[in-house]
C-alpha positions in Angstrom: -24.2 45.7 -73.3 -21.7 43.9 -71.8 -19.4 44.5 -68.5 -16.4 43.7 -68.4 -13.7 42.8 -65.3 -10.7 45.3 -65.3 -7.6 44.9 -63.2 -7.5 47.5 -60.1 -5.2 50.1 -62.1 -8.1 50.9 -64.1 -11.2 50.8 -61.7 -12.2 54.7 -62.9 -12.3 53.2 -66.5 -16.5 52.5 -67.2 -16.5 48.7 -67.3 -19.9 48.7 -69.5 -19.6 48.3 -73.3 -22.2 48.0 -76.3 -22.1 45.2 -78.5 -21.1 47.6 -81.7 -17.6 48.3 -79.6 -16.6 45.0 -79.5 -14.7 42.6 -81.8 -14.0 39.0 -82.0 -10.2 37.8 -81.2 -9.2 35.3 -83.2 -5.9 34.1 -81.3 -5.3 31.3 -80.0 -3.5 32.6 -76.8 -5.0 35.9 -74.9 -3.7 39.0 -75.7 -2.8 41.2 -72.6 -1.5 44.7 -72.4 1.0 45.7 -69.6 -0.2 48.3 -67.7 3.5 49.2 -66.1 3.9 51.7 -69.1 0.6 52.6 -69.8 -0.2 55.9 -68.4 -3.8 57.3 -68.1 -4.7 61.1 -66.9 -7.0 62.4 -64.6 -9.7 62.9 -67.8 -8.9 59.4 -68.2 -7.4 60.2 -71.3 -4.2 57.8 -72.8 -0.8 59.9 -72.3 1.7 59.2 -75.4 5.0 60.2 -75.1 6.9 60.4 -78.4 9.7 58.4 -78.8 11.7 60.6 -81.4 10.8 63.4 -84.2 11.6 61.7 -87.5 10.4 65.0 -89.9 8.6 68.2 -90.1 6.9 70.3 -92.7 4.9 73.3 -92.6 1.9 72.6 -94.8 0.6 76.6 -96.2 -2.6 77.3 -97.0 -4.0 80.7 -98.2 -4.1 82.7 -95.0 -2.8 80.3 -92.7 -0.1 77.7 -91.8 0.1 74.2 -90.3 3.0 72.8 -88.9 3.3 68.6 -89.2 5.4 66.9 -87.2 6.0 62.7 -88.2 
């Protein structure tokens, strides 16, 4: 396992991975996600907000329906 440092706005994130969920980066410059728009909920779950609606469809089965939004 490793532990990792994470900036302040994500200190209720568990800084302690296993070996099997990490990947080598192979760039040369470090790759660094800005946390002004990243938004994280109180289940520490990621919060997406769609940007636009491009197509829907209703796929039918036998007794039931499924609406798909892309």
């Amino acid at each position: 396992a490793y532990k990792i440092d994470l900036p302040e706005e994500l200190s209720r994130v568990h800084n302690t991975f296993h070996v099997s969920n990490l990947k080598k980066c192979h760039v040369d410059e470090p790759l660094a996600v800005p946390l002004d728009g990243l938004h994280i909920d109180d289940k520490l779950h990621f919060v997406a907000k769609p940007v636009e609606i491009v197509d829907r469809e209703v796929k039918r089965l036998k007794r039931s329906q499924i609406p798909l939004v892309k």
